[in-house]
MARMIVO-355282 format. One record per residue (C-alpha): x, y, z; residue in one letter. Coordinates in Angstrom, 1 decimal. Layout:
N
<site><c1>X</c1><c2>Y</c2><c3>Z</c3><rest>A</rest></site>
...
% end
This chain:
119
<site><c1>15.7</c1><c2>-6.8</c2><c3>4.7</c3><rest>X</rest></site>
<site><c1>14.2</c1><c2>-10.1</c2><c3>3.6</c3><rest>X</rest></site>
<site><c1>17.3</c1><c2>-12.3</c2><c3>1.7</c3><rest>X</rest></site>
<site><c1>14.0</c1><c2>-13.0</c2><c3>-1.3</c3><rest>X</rest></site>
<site><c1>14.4</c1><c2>-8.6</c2><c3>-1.8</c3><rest>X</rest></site>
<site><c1>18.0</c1><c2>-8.2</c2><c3>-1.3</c3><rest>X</rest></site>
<site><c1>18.6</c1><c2>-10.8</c2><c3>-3.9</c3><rest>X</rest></site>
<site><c1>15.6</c1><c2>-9.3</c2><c3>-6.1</c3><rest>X</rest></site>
<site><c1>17.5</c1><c2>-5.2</c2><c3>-5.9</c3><rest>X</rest></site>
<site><c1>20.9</c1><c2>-6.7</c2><c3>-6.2</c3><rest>X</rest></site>
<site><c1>20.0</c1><c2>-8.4</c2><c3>-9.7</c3><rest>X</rest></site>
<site><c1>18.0</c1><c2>-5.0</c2><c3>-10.5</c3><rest>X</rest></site>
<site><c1>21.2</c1><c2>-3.4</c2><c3>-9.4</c3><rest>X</rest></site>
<site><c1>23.7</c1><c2>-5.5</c2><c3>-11.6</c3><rest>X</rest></site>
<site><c1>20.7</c1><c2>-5.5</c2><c3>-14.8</c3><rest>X</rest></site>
<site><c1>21.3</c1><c2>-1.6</c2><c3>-14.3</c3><rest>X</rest></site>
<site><c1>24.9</c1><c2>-1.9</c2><c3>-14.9</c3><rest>X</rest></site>
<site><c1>24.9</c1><c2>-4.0</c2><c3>-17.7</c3><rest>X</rest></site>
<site><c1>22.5</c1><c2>-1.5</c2><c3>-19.8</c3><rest>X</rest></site>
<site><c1>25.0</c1><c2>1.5</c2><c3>-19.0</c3><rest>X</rest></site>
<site><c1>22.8</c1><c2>3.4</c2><c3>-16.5</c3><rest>X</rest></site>
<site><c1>25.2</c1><c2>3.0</c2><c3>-13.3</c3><rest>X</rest></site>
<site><c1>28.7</c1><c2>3.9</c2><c3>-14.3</c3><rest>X</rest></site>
<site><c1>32.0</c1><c2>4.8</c2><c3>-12.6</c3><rest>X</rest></site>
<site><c1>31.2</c1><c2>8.7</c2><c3>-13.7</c3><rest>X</rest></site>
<site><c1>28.1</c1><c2>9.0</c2><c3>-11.8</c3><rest>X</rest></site>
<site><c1>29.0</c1><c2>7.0</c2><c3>-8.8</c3><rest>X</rest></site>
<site><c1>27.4</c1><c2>9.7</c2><c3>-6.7</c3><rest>X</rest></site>
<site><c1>24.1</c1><c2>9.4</c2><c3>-8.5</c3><rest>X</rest></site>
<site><c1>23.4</c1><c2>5.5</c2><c3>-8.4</c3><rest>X</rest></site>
<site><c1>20.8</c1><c2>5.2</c2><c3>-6.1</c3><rest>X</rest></site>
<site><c1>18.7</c1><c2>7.8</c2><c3>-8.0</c3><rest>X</rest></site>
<site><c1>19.7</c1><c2>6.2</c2><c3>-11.4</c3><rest>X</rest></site>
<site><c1>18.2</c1><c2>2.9</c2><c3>-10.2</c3><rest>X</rest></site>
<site><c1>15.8</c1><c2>3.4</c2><c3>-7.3</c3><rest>X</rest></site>
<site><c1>14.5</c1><c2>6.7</c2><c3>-7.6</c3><rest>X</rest></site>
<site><c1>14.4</c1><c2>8.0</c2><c3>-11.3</c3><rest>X</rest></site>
<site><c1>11.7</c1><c2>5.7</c2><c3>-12.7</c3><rest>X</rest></site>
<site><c1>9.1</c1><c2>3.9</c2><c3>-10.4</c3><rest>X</rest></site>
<site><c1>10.6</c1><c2>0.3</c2><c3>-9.4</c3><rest>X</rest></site>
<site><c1>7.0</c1><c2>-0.9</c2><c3>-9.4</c3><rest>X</rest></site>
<site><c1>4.0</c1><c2>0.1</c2><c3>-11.5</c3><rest>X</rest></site>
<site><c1>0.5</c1><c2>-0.6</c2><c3>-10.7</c3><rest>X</rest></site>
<site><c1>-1.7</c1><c2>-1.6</c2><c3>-7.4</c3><rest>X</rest></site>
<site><c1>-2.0</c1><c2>-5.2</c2><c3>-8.3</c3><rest>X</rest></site>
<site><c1>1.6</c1><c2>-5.9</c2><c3>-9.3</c3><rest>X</rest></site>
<site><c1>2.7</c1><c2>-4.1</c2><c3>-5.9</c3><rest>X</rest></site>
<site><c1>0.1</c1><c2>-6.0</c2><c3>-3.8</c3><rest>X</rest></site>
<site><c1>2.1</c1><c2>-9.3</c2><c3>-5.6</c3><rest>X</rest></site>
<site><c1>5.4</c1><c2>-7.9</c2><c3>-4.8</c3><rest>X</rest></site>
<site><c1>4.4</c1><c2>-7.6</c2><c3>-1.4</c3><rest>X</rest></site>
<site><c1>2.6</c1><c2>-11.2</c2><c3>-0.9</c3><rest>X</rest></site>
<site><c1>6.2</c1><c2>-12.8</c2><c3>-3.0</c3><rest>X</rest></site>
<site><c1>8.3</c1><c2>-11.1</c2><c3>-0.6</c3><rest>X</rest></site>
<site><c1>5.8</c1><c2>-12.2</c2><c3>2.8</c3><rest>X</rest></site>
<site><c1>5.2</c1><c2>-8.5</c2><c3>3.9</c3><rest>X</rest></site>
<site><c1>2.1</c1><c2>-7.6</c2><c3>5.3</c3><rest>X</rest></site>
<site><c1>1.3</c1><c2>-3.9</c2><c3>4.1</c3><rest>X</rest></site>
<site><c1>1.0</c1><c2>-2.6</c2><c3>7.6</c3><rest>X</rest></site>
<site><c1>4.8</c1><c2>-3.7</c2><c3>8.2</c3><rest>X</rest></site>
<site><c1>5.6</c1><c2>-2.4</c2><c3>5.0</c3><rest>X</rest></site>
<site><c1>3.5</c1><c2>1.1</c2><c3>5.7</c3><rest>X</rest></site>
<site><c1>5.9</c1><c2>1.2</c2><c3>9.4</c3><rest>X</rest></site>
<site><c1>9.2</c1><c2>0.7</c2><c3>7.4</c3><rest>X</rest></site>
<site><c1>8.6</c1><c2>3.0</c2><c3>5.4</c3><rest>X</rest></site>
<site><c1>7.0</c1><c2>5.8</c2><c3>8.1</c3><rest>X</rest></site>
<site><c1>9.8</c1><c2>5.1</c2><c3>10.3</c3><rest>X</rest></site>
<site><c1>12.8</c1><c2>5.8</c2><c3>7.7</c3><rest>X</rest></site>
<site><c1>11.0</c1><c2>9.2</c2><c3>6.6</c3><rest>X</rest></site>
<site><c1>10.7</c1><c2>10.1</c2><c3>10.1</c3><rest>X</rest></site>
<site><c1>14.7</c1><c2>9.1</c2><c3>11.2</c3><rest>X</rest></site>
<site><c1>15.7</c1><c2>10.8</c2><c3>8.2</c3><rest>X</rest></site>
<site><c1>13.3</c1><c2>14.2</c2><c3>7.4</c3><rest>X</rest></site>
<site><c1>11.9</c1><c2>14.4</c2><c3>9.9</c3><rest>X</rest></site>
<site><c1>8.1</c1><c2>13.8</c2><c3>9.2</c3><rest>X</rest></site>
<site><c1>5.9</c1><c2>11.2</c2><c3>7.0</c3><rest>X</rest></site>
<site><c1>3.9</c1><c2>11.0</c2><c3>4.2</c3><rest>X</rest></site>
<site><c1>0.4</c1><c2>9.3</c2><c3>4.0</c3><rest>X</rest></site>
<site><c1>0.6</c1><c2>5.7</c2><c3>2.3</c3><rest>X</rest></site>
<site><c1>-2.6</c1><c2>5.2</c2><c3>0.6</c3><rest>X</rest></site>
<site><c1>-1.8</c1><c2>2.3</c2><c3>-2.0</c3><rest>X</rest></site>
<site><c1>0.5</c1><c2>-0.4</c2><c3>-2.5</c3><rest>X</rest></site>
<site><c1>2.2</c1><c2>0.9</c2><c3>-5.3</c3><rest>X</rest></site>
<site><c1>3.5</c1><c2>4.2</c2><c3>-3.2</c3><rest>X</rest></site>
<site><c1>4.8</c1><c2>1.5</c2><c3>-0.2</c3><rest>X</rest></site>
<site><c1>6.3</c1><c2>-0.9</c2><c3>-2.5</c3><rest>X</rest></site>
<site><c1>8.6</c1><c2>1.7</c2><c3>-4.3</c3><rest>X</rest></site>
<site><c1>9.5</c1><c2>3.5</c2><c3>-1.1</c3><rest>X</rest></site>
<site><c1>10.4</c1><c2>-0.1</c2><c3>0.4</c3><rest>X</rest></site>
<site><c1>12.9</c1><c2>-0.4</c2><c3>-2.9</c3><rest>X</rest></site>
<site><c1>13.6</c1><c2>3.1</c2><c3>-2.5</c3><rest>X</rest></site>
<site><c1>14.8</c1><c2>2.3</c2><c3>0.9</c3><rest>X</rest></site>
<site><c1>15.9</c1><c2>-1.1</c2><c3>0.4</c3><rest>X</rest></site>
<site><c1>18.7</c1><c2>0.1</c2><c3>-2.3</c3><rest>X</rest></site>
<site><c1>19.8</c1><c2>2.7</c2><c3>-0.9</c3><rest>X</rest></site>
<site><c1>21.1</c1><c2>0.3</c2><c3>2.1</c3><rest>X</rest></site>
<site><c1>22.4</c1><c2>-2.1</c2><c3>-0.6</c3><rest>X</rest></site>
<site><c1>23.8</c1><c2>0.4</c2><c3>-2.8</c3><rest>X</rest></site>
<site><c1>25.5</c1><c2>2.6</c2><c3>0.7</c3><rest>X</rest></site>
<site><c1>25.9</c1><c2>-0.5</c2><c3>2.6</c3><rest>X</rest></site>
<site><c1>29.8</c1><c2>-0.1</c2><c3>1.4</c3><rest>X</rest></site>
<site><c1>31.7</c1><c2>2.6</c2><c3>0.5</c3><rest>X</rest></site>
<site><c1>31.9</c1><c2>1.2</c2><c3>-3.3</c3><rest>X</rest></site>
<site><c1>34.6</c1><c2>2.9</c2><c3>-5.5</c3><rest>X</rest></site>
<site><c1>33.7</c1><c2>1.9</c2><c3>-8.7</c3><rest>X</rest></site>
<site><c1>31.3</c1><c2>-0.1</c2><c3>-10.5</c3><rest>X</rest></site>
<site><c1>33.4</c1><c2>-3.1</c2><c3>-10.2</c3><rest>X</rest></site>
<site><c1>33.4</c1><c2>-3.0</c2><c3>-6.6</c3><rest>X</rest></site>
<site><c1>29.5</c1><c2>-3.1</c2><c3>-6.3</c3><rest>X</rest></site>
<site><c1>29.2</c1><c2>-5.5</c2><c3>-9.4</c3><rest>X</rest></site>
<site><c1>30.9</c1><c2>-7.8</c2><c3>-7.5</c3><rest>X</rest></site>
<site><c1>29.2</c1><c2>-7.2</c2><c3>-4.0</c3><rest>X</rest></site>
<site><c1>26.1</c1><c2>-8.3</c2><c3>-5.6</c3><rest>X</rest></site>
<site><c1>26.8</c1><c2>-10.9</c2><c3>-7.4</c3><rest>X</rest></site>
<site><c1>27.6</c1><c2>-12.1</c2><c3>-4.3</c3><rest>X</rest></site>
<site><c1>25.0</c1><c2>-11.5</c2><c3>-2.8</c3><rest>X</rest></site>
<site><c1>23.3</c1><c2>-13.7</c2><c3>-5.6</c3><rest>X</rest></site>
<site><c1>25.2</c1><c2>-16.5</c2><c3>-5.2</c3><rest>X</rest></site>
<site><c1>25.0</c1><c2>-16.6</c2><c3>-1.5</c3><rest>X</rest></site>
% end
């Protein structure tokens, strides 16, 4: 993961637990809570921008996302657009930040990325 996106998800991350949606109570639930509920990205243009910020050609970004379907069910979807790869790559992309440790409570992964923003 490029250090531009990790730094990007960790201060999505720690802006989803200030406003209350990631708490010690639904530990189990915060990757859905902030990657998976609500789109991370809306609309083709603003993807195709998130993709040229972060330097990703969409091909790349199509793979990634292909490959982690296929290690993990089994099978792929069809990418067509921007917008679907972009929020599969956050998708993706939190889920290692968010399971990278084995985080006990919300103070624990507050801290981790706030490190992760000051480094």
């Amino acid at each position: 993961m490029k250090t531009s996106i990790k730094k990007e998800l960790a201060k999505h991350i720690l802006d989803s637990i200030s406003d209350g949606i990631l708490t010690n109570e639904n530990r189990e639930d915060w990757h859905f809570y902030c990657f998976n509920e609500d789109s991370y990205i809306i609309g083709y243009y603003n993807a195709s921008q998130w993709l040229k910020k972060h330097d990703i050609k969409r091909p790349e970004a199509i793979f990634i996302c292909k490959q982690y379907e296929i290690d993990n069910f089994g099978e792929s979807k069809i990418y067509d657009n921007s917008e679907s790869v972009v929020n599969m790559l956050a998708y993706i992309y939190g889920d290692e930040l968010i399971y990278s440790e084995n985080f006990k409570s919300i103070n624990e992964l507050k801290k981790a990325m706030k490190q992760i923003l000051n480094n």
